[in-house]
N, C-alpha and C positions, 0 to 999 in steps of 0.2 A: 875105075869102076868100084874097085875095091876099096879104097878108098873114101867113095861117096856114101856106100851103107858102112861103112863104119863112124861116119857121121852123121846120118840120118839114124842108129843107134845109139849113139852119146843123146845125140839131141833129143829122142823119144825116153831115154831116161832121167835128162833134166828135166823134162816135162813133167816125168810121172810124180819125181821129188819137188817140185814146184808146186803139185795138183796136192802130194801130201803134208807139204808145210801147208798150205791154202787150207786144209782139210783140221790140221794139227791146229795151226792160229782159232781156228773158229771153233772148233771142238772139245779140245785138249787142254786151251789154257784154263788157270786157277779162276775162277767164279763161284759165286753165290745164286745167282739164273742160269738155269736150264728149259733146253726147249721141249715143246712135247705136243700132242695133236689131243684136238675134243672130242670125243664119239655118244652116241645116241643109241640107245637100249630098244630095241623095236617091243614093244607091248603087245601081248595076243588078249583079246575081251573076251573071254569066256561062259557057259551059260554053268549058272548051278545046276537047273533042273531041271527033264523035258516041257518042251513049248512048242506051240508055231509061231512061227514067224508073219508078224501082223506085214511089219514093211521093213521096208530096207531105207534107211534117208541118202547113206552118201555113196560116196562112187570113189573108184581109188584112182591116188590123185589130188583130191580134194583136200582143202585145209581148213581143218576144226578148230572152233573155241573152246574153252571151259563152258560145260554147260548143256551144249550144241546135243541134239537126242541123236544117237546113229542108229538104234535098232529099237523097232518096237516088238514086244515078245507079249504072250498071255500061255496061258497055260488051263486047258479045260480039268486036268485033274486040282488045279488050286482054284478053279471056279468055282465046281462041286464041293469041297470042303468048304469052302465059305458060306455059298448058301448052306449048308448044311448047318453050320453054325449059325447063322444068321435065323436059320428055323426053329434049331435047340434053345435061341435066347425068349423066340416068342413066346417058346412051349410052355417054358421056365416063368416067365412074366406073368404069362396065363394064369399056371399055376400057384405063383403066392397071390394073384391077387383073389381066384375062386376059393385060397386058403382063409384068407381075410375076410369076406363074402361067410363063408363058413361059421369061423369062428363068432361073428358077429349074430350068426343067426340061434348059435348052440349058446351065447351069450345072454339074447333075447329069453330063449327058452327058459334058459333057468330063473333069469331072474323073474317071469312069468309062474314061476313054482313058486319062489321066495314070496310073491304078493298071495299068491293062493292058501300058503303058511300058514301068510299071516290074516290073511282072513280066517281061517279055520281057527285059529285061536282065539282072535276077536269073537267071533259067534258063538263060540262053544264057551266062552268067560264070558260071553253077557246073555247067553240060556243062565249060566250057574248063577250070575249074580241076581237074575229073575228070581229066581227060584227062590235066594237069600230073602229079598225083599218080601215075595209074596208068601213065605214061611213065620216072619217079621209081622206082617198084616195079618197074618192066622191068630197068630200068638194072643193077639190084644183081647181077642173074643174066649181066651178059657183062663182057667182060672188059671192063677200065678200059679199055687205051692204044686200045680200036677205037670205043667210047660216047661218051667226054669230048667232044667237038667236036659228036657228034650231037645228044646230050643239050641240051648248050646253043641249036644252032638249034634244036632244036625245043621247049625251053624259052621263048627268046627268045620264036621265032613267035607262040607260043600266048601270052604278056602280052603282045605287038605286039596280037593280036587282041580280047582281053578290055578295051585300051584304047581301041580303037576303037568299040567295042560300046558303051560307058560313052559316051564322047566323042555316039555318034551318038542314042544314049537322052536325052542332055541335051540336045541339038538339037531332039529331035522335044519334049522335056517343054515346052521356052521359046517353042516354034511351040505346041502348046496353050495356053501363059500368054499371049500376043502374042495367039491368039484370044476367051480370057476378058476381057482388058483390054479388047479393040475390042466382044466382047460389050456387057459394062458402060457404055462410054462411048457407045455407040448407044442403050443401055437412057436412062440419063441424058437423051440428049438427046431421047427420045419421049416420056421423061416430063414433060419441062420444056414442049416443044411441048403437051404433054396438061392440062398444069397451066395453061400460060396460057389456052387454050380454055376449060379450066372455070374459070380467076377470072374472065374477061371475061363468062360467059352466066352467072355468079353476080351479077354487077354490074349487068349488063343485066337480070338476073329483080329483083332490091329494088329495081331503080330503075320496071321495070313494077308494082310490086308498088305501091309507095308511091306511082305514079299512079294505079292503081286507088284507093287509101287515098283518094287526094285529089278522085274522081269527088264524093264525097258532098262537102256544102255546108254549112257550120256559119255560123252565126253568130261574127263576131268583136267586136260591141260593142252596147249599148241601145239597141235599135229598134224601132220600129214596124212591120211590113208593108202597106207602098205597094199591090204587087199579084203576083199570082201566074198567070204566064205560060203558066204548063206544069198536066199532070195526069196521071196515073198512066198508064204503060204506052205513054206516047207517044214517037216516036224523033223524038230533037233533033239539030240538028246544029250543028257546029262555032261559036263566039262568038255560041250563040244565047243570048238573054238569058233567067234563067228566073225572078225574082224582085227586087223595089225595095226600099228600104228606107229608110226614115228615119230619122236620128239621132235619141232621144231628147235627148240635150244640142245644142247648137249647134257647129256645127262651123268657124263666124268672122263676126266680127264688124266692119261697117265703120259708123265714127263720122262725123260732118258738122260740118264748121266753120263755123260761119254766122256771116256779119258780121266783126266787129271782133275775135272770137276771137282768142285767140294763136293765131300759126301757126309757132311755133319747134319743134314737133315737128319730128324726123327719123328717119330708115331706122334699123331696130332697136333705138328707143327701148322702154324699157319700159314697161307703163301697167297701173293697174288696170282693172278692168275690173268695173262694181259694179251689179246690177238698181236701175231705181228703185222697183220696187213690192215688191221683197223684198231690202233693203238688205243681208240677212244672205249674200246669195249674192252669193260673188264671186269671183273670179279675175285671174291675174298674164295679159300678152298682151307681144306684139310688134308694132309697126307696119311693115309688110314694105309699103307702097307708096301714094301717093297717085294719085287717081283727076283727075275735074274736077268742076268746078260742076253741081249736078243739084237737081233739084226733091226735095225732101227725100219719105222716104218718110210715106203718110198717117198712120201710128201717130204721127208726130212733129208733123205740120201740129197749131197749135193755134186754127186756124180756118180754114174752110170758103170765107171771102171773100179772103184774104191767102193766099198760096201762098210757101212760104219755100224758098230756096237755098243750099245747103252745098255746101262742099269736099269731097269722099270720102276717108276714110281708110281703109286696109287695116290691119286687126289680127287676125294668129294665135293662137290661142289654144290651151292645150294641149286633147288629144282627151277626156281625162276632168276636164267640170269638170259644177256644178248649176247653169248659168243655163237656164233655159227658153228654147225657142222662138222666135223673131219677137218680142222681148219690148224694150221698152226700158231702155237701159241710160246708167249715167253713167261716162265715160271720165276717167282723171286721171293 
């Protein structure tokens, strides 16, 4: 009897050095490939800013495209400001254009002054030049040697007067033009104040406009839905979370160096990155950091009595590749 467990204890310790060369060979020996599992980052979709909840489209569970709308949101405090703006741009339109309207009437006016001017000077230089004529006409009936002297001053006087008249019509014409020009340049500059108010509440309305656009919630890559937080008609508020999501592909992958491995890897070394159960998938990575010694994960353990330890490698991998899930992989 005694005998038989002392054999049935050899033998359970050639076993267990048999399970650790088994363990060693596959582990331990020198290479340049290591293994290592894919994992996926679950995403929470988030809201910027309180909303209700228009609808809800998926259900968890479900698998999404790029693209795919999951949440529709509106927001009644970014309604009000938009119409609001939308009301300030009319206001503003309104206003240059009853400015215009304005200008063009205070425009009319004056130049309705400058003809009334210049009629007054017309009329009043052809009273004087009457005057010249029918003094002229006088003339002819008295004698020369008592006229000649009078004639002249009062020749003189009267283009003394008709010059001044001219002189003082051009005065008042340039005092109307001095007022058109300050018209104009006041006009100018109510409308440039006018114009920047409505490009700024133009900017501000596409830029409220295209955060409304952005209330709603699309899918941007192959997911699964984790879980769905919210429900139809209910008010959220600000970075409340309203939807999870899981990557259908993996979104990085860390490999373990176990044993006697090379460890010549370095920081943004290249590496493929190769399923072992579907060798046909594969993808290019980056090693962006190493970790420390940890108890490898179970998909890798290849027994139940022996628990193995790896180095952690960090490798990025591009966002769109076909490895699977939690899957194991061979690194090179």
């Amino acid at each position: 009897m005694m005998f038989k467990k002392i054999n049935s204890f050899y033998l359970f310790i050639a076993l267990l050095f048999a399970g650790l060369f088994a363990v060693n060979s596959q582990y331990f020996k020198g290479s340049k490939s290591f293994v290592g599992v894919t994992y996926s980052k679950v995403y929470n979709i988030n809201i910027e800013k309180p909303a209700v909840v228009k609808n809800v489209h998926v259900v968890p569970g479900q698998t999404v495209e790029p693209g795919e709308i999951l949440v529709e949101l509106e927001s009644p405090q970014l309604n009000l400001e938009i119409q609001k703006l939308r009301k300030e741009l009319e206001i503003y339109e309104s206003q240059k254009i009853e400015q215009q309207k304005l200008l063009e009437s205070e425009l009319e006016l004056l130049e309705s002054q400058k003809r009334i001017i210049r009629n007054e000077i017309e009329n009043e230089v052809e009273l004087l030049q009457r005057r010249i004529q029918l003094n002229r006409s006088l003339t002819d009936s008295i004698l020369a040697n008592r006229t000649t002297n009078l004639e002249d001053d009062t020749l003189g006087t009267l283009q003394l007067q008709i010059k001044s008249i001219r002189q003082k019509g051009e005065l008042e014409l340039e005092a109307v033009n001095i007022r058109i020009a300050d018209l104009k340049q006041d006009h100018t500059f109510d409308q440039s104040q006018l114009e920047a108010k409505i490009e700024l509440a133009r900017q501000e309305l596409n830029w409220k406009m295209q955060e409304d656009r952005n209330l709603n919630k699309y899918a941007t890559f192959s997911g699964v839905i984790e879980n769905v937080y919210i429900k139809p008609n209910e008010q959220v508020q600000e970075f409340t979370s309203l939807i999870s999501i899981n990557p259908v592909n993996p979104t990085s992958v860390v490999g373990y160096l176990v044993g006697k491995k090379d460890r010549s890897q370095q920081l943004g070394q290249t590496v493929t990155v190769r399923s072992m159960e579907h060798p046909e998938l594969q993808t290019t990575g980056s090693i962006i950091g190493f970790g420390s010694v940890v108890l490898l994960p179970e998909v890798l353990q290849k027994t139940t009595t022996i628990q193995t330890f790896g180095l952690e490698v960090f490798i990025e991998i591009p966002e769109k590749n076909d490895l699977p899930v939690g899957e194991k992989i061979i690194i090179r």
